[in-house]
C-alpha positions in Angstrom: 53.5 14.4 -65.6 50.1 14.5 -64.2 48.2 11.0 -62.9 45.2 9.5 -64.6 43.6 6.0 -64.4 43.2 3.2 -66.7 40.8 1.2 -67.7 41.3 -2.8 -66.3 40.0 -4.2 -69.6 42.6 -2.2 -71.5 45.1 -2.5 -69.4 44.9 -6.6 -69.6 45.2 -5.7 -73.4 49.1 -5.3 -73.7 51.1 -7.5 -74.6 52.4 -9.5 -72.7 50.8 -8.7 -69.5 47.1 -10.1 -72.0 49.1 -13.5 -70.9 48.3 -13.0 -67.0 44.6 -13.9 -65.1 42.6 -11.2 -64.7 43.7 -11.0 -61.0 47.1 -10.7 -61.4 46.3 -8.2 -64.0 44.3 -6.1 -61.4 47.5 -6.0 -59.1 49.8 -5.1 -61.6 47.8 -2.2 -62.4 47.7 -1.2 -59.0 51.1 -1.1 -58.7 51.8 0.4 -61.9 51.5 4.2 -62.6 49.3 5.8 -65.3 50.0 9.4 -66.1 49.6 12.4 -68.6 52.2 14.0 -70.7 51.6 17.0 -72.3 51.6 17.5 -75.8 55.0 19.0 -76.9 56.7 17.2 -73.8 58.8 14.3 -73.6 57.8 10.6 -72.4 61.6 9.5 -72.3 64.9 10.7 -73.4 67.0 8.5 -76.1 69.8 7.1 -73.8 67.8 7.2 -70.6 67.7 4.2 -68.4 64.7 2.3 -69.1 63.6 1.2 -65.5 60.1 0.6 -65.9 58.4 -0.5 -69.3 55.9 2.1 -70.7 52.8 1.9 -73.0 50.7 4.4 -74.9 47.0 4.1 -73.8 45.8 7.3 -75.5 47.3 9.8 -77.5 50.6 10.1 -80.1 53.6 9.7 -79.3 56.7 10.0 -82.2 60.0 8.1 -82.0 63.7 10.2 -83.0 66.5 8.5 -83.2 69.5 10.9 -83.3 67.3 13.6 -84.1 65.6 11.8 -86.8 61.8 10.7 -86.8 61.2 6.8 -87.1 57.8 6.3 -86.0 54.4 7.4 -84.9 52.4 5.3 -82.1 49.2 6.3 -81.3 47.1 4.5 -78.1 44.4 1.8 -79.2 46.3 0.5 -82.3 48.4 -2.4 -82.7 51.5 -1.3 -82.5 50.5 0.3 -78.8 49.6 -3.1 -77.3 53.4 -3.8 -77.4 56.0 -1.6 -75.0 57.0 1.6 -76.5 60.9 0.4 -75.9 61.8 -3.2 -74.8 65.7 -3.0 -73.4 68.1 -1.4 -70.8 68.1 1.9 -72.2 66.1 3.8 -74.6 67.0 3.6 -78.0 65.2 6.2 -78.9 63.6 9.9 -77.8 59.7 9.8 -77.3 58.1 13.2 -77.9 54.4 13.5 -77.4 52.5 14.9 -80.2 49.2 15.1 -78.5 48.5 14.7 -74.8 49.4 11.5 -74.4 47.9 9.1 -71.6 51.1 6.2 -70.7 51.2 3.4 -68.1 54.4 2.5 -66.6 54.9 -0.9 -65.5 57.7 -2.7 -63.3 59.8 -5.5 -65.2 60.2 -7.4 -61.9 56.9 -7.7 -61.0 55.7 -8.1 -64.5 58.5 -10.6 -65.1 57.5 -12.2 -61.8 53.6 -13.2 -62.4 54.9 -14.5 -65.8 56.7 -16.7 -64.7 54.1 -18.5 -61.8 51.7 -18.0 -64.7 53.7 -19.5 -67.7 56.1 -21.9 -65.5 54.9 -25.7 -66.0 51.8 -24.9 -67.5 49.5 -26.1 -64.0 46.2 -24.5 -62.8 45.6 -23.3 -59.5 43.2 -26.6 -58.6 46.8 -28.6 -58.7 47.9 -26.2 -55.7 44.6 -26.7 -53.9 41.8 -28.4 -55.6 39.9 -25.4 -56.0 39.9 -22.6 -58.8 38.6 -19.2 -57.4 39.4 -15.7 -57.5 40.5 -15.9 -53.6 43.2 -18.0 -54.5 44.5 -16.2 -57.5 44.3 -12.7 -55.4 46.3 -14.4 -52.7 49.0 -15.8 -55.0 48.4 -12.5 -57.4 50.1 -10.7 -53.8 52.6 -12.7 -52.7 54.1 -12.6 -56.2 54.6 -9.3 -55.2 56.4 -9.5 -52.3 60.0 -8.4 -53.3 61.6 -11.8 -51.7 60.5 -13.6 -54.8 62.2 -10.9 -57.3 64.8 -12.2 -56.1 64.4 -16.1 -56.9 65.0 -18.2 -59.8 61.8 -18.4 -61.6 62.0 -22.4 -61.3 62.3 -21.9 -57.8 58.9 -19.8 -57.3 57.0 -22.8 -59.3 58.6 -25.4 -57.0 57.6 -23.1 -54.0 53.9 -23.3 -54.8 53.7 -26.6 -56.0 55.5 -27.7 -52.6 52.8 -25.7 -50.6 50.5 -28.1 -48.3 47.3 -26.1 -47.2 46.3 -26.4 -44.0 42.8 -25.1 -41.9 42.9 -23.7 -38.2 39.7 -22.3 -35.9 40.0 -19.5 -34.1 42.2 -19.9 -31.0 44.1 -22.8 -32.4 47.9 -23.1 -32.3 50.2 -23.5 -35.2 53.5 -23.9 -33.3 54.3 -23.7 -29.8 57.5 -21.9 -28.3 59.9 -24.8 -27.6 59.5 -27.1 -30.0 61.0 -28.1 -33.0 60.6 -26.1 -36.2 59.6 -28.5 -39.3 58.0 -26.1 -41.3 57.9 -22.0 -42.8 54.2 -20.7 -43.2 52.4 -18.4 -45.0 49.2 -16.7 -44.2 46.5 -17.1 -47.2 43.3 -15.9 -45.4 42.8 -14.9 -41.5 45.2 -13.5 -38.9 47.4 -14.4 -36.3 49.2 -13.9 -33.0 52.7 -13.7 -32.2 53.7 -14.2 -28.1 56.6 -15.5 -26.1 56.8 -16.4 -22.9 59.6 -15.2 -20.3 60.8 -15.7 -16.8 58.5 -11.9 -16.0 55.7 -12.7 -18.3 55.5 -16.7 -17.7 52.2 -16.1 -19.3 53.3 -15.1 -22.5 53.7 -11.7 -24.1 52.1 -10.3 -27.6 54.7 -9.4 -29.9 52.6 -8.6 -33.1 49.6 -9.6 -35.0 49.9 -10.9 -38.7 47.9 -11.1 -41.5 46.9 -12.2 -44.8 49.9 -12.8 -46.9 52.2 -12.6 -43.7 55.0 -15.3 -42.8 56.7 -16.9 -39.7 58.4 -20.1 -38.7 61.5 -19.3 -40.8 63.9 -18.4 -37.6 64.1 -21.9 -36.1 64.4 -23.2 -39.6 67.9 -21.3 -40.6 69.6 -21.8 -37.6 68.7 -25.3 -36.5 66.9 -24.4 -33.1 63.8 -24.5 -31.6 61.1 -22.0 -31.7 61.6 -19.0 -29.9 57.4 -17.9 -29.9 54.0 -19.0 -30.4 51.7 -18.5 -32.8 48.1 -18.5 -32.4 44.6 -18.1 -34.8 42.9 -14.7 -33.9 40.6 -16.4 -36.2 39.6 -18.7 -38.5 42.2 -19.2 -41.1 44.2 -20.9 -43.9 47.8 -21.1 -44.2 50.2 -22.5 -46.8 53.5 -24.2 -45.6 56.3 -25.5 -46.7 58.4 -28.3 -45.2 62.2 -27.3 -43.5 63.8 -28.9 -46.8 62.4 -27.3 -49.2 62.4 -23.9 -47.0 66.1 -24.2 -47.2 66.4 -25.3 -50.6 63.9 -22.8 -52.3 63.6 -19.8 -50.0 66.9 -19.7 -48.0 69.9 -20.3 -50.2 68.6 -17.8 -53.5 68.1 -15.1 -50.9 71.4 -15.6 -48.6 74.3 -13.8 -49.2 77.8 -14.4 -47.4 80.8 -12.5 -47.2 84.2 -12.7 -45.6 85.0 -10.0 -43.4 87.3 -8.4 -46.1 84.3 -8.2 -48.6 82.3 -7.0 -45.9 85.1 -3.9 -45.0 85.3 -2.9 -48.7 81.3 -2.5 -48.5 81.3 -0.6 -45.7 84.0 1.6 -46.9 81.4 2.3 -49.7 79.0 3.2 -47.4 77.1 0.0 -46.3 76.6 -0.2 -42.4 77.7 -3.6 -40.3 74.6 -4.2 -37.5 75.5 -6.5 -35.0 72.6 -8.7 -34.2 73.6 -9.6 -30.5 72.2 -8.6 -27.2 73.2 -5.6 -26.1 75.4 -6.7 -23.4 77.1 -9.2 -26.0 77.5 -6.2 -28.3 79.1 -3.6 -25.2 81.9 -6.8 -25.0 83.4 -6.1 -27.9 81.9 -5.4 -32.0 83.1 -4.0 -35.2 84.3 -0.2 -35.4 81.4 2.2 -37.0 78.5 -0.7 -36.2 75.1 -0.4 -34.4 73.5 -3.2 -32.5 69.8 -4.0 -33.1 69.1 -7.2 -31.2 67.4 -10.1 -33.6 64.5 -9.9 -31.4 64.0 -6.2 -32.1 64.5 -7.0 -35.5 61.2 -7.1 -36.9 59.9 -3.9 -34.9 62.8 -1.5 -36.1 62.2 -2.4 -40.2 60.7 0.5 -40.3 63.3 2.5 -39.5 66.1 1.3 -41.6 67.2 2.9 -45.1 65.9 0.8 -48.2 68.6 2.1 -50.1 71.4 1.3 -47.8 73.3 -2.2 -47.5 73.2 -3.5 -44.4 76.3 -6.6 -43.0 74.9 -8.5 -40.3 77.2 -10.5 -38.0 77.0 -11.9 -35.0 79.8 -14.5 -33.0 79.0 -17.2 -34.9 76.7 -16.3 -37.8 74.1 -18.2 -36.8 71.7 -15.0 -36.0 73.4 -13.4 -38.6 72.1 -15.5 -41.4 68.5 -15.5 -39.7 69.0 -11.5 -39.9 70.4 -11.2 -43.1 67.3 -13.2 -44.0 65.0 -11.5 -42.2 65.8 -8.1 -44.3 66.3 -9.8 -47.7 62.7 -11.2 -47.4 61.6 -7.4 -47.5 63.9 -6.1 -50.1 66.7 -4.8 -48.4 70.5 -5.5 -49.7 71.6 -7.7 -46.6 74.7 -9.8 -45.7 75.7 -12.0 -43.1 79.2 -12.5 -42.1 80.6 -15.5 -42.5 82.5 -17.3 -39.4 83.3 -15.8 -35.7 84.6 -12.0 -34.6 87.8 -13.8 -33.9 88.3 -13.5 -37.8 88.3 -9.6 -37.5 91.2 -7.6 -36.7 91.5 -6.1 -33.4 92.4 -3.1 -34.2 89.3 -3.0 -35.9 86.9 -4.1 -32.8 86.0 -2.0 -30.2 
């Protein structure tokens, strides 16, 4: 298939995507893809997993069934505001007739913005008095985020309905190292800095910058301690936050998985990878056979660097640091665990 692009206008056409704002339709597209298929070749095979849903934009495209044509669809009628095929797999084969332009759209994403959009029926205004396309671009991209594909849609409403707004100047702090932790934020417009202070850098060290749709404060949240850095405005800004309650109620528990150690063996004999989340000289004492260690403060930095397709069981003594972990990488899409209980639970035979 070769790419093309799509018009906005027609794209916020289909049905149902018609049913989103016009920003949230501008970031679907965006993440969407729009390419060409020859005439004589085939859109999709009858059988096929249907991971993404497709629409004909231009062109004709016939339906078999078994062999047997069913249908013609050709872009710009009726019949091609609505997906080609709505279901797990394709019911039928898809044969272009004529070079045919088609846009491919993820369900998840899709399925996501429908439900901030359709959920309760509110406007933005409710959220924070003012209706304007800065505010549905910055919701329009966290509903992106692949954390939230992962919550109840009832959950996501509840989130931004729960969302206090709150206005910082340049240099001002949002929470200090050392204190309590009362509430998980979320960067709407402006940027941050991330520093913490130790015994060789008493003046505090910079540990990243953050940005627009960016979050922080959720590690003193999930395991009941106090905050481990500061963050300051690098300028002017606007954040959204949520309160420790509902963080733990609307965020936390959807994305936290636990497993008993036996669970987590039968995983890892299928390939997943146990990380211990301890300080290295924690991890040289003893930790589970096969395992890496990539400390919870080096956490962030080595995302990167893990495998998005892998499944990753996080454990530490406790599980404590394990949850915050296992948090940590379900937030950005990875397939995390955290083991539930101590490393006294584990075999010896199968520590090292």
């Amino acid at each position: 298939m070769q790419e093309a692009t799509l018009d906005l206008i027609e794209f916020s056409s289909l049905v149902p995507i018609k049913a989103l704002g016009m920003a949230h339709c501008r970031e679907l597209l965006d993440q969407s893809e729009v390419s060409v298929v020859g005439k004589g070749g085939v859109v999709f095979e009858q059988g096929a997993e249907a991971k993404n849903i497709l629409y004909v934009m231009a062109g004709e495209v016939e339906l078999h069934i078994n062999g047997k044509m069913e249908k013609r669809i050709k872009g710009g009628t009726r019949l091609a505001k609505l997906p080609l095929e709505q279901g797990r797999y394709y019911q039928y084969a898809a044969l272009a007739l004529t070079d045919v332009i088609c846009v491919s759209v993820d369900p998840a994403v899709l399925d996501g913005m429908l439900s901030w959009g359709q959920a309760g029926g509110y406007e933005v205004q409710e959220l924070d008095g003012v209706h304007d396309d800065s505010a549905d671009d910055w919701m329009a991209k966290l509903l992106q985020a692949k954390v939230l594909h992962r919550i109840p849609p009832a959950n996501i409403q509840s989130v931004f309905m729960s969302m206090a707004t709150h206005h910082f100047t340049l240099g001002e702090s949002v929470v200090r190292q050392g204190e309590e932790g009362e509430h998980f934020y979320i960067i709407r417009e402006g940027r941050c800095q991330v520093s913490r202070k130790t015994r060789k850098n008493p003046e505090g060290m910079l540990l990243a910058t953050l940005q627009e749709g960016d979050s922080f404060g959720e590690e003193a949240l999930i395991s009941g301690g106090k905050r481990n850095a500061s963050v300051i405005m690098e300028t002017t800004g606007v954040l959204m936050s949520l309160s420790r309650a509902d963080f733990l109620e609307l965020l936390k528990e959807p994305l936290l998985k636990w497993i008993s150690y036996a669970e987590g063996r039968e995983l890892a004999a299928d390939g997943a990878t146990w990380v211990d989340v301890r300080l290295p000289g924690e991890y040289q004492t003893r930790h589970i056979q096969h395992g890496v260690n990539i400390p919870l403060p080096l956490l962030r930095a080595k995302l990167e660097k893990l495998d998005s397709k892998m499944k990753y069981l996080l454990y530490c003594d406790s599980g404590r640091r394990a949850s915050i972990a296992a948090y940590l990488l379900a937030q950005r899409g990875f397939d995390s665990f955290a083991l539930q209980g101590s490393l006294d639970n584990v075999p010896a035979s199968e520590m090292v």
